[in-house]
ZADO-1210 file (C-alpha; in nm, 4 decimals, padded with zeros to 6 digits):
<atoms>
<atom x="02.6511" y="01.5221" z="-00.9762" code="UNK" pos="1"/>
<atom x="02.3480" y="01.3112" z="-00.9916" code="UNK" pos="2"/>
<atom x="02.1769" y="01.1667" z="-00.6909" code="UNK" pos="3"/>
<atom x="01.9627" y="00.8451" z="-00.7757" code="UNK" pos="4"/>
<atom x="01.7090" y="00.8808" z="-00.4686" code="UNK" pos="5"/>
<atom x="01.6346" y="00.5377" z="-00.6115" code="UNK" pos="6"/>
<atom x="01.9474" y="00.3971" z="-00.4669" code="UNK" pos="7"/>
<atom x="01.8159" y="00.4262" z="-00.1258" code="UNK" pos="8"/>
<atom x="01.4202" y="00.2262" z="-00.1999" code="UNK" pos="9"/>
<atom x="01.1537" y="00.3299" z="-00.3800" code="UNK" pos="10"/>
<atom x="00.9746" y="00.3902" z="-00.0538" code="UNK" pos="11"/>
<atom x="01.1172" y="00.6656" z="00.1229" code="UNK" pos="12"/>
<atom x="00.9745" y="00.7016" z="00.4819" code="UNK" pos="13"/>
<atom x="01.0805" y="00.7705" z="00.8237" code="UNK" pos="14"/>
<atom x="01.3332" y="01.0599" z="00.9905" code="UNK" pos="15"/>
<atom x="01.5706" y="00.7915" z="01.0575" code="UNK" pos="16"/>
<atom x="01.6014" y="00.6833" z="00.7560" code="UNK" pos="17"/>
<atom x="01.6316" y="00.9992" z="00.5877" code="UNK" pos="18"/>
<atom x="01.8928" y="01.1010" z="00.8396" code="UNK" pos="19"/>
<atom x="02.0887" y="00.7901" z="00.7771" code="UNK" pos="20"/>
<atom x="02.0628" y="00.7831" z="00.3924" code="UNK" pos="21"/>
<atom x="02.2083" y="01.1148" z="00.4119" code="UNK" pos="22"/>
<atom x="02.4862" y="01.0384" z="00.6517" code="UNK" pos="23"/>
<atom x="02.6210" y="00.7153" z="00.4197" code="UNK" pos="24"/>
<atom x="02.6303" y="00.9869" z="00.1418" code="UNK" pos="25"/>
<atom x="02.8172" y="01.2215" z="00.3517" code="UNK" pos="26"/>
<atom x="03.1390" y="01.1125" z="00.1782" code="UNK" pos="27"/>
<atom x="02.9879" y="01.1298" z="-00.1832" code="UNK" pos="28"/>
<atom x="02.9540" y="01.4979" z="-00.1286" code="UNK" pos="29"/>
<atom x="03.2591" y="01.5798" z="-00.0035" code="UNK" pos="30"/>
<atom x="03.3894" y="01.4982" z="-00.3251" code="UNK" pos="31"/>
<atom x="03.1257" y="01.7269" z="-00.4773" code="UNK" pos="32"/>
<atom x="03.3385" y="02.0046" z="-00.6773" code="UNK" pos="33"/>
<atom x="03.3050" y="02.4037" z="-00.6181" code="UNK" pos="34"/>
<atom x="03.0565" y="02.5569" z="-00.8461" code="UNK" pos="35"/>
<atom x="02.9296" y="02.2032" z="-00.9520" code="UNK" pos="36"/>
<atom x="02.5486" y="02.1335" z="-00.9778" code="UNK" pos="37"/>
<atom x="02.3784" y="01.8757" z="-00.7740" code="UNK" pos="38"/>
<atom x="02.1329" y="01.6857" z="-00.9130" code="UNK" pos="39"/>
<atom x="01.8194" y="01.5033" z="-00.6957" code="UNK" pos="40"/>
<atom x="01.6574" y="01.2518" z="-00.9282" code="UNK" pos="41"/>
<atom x="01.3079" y="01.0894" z="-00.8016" code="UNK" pos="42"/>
<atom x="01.2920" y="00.8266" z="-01.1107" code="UNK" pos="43"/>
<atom x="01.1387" y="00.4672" z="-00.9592" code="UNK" pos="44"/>
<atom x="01.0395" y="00.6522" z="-00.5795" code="UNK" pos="45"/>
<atom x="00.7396" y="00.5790" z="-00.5303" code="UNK" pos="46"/>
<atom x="00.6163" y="00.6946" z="-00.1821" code="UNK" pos="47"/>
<atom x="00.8300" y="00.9685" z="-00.0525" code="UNK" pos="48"/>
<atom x="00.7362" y="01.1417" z="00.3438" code="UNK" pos="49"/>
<atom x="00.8088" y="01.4514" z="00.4481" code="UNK" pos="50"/>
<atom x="00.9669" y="01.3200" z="00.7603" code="UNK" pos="51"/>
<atom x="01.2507" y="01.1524" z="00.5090" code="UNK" pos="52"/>
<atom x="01.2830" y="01.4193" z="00.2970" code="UNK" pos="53"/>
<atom x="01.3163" y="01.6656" z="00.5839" code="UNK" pos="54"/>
<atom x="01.6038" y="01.4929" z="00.6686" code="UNK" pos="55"/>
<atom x="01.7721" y="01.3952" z="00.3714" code="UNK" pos="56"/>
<atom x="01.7093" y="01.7085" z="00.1041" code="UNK" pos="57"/>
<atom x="01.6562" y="02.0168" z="00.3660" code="UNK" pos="58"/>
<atom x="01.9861" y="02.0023" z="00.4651" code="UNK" pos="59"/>
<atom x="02.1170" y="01.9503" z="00.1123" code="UNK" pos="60"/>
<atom x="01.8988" y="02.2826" z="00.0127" code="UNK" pos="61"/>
<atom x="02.0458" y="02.5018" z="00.2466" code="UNK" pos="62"/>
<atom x="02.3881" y="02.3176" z="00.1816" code="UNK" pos="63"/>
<atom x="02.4006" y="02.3945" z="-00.2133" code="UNK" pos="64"/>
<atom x="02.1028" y="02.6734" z="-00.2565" code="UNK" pos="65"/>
<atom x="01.9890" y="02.7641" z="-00.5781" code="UNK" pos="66"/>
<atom x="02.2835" y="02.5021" z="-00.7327" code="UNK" pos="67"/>
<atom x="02.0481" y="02.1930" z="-00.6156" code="UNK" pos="68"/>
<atom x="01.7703" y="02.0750" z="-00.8877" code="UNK" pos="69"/>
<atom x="01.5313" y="01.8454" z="-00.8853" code="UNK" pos="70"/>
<atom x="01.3993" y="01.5867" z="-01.1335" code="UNK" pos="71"/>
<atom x="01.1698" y="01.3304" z="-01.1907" code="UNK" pos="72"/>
<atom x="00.9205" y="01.4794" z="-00.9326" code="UNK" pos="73"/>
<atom x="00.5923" y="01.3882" z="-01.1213" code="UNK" pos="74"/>
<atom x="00.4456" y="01.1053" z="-00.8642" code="UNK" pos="75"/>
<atom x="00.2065" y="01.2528" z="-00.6414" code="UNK" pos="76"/>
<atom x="00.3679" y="01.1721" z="-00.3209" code="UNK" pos="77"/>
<atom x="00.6771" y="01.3470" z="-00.4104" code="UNK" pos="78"/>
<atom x="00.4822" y="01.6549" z="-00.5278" code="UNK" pos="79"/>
<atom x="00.2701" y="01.6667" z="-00.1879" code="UNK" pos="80"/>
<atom x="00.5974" y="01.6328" z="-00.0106" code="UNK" pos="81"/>
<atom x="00.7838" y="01.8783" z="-00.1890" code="UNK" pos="82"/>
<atom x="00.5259" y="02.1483" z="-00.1395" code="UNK" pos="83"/>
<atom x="00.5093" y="02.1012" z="00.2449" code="UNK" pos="84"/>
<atom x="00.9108" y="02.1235" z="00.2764" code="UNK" pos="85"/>
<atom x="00.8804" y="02.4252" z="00.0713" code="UNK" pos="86"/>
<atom x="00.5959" y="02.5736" z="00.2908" code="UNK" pos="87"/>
<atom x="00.7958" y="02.4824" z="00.6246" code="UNK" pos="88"/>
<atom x="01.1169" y="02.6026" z="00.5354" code="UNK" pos="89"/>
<atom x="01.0030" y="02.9006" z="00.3298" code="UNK" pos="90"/>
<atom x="01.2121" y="02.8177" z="00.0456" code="UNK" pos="91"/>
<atom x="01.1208" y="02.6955" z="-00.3290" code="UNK" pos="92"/>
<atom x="01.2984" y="02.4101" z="-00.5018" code="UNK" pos="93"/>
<atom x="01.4217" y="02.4388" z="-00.7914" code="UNK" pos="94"/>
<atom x="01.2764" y="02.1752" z="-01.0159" code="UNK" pos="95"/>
<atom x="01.4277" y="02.0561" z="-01.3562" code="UNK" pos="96"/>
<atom x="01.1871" y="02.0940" z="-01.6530" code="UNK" pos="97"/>
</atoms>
């Protein structure tokens, strides 16, 4: 499964936000078969906080493990964010190459 991170703005700030993005893709996931890869693509985000991402791919991380990649993860702000989640929650991301 993909995950267009686009679908939710290509400005990605606030805990709220994150929390609720998540939550409306609750059901998506359920539907998510055993063994299949999940996919986080950044394409179009421009600004992306730790605060959302906390929120929204922390949870998916320790949800799906080494079976969650990331994409598209050139921009800056994505980088800066993904290296603080990483440092907080002790736990590399696997990025697509």
């Amino acid at each position: 499964m993909i995950i267009q991170l686009n679908k939710f703005g290509t400005t990605l700030i606030s805990r709220q936000n994150g929390k609720e993005a998540l939550a409306a893709f609750e059901p998506v996931l359920r539907e998510i078969a055993e063994g299949e890869k999940v996919v986080i693509d950044f394409a179009g985000v421009v600004t992306f906080t730790p605060s959302w991402g906390d929120e929204f791919l922390t949870p998916l991380q320790k949800r799906y493990g080494k079976k969650l990649t990331l994409r598209n993860t050139e921009n800056s702000s994505v980088q800066a964010t993904l290296q603080l989640l990483e440092e907080i929650n002790k736990e590399k991301f696997e990025i697509e190459k």
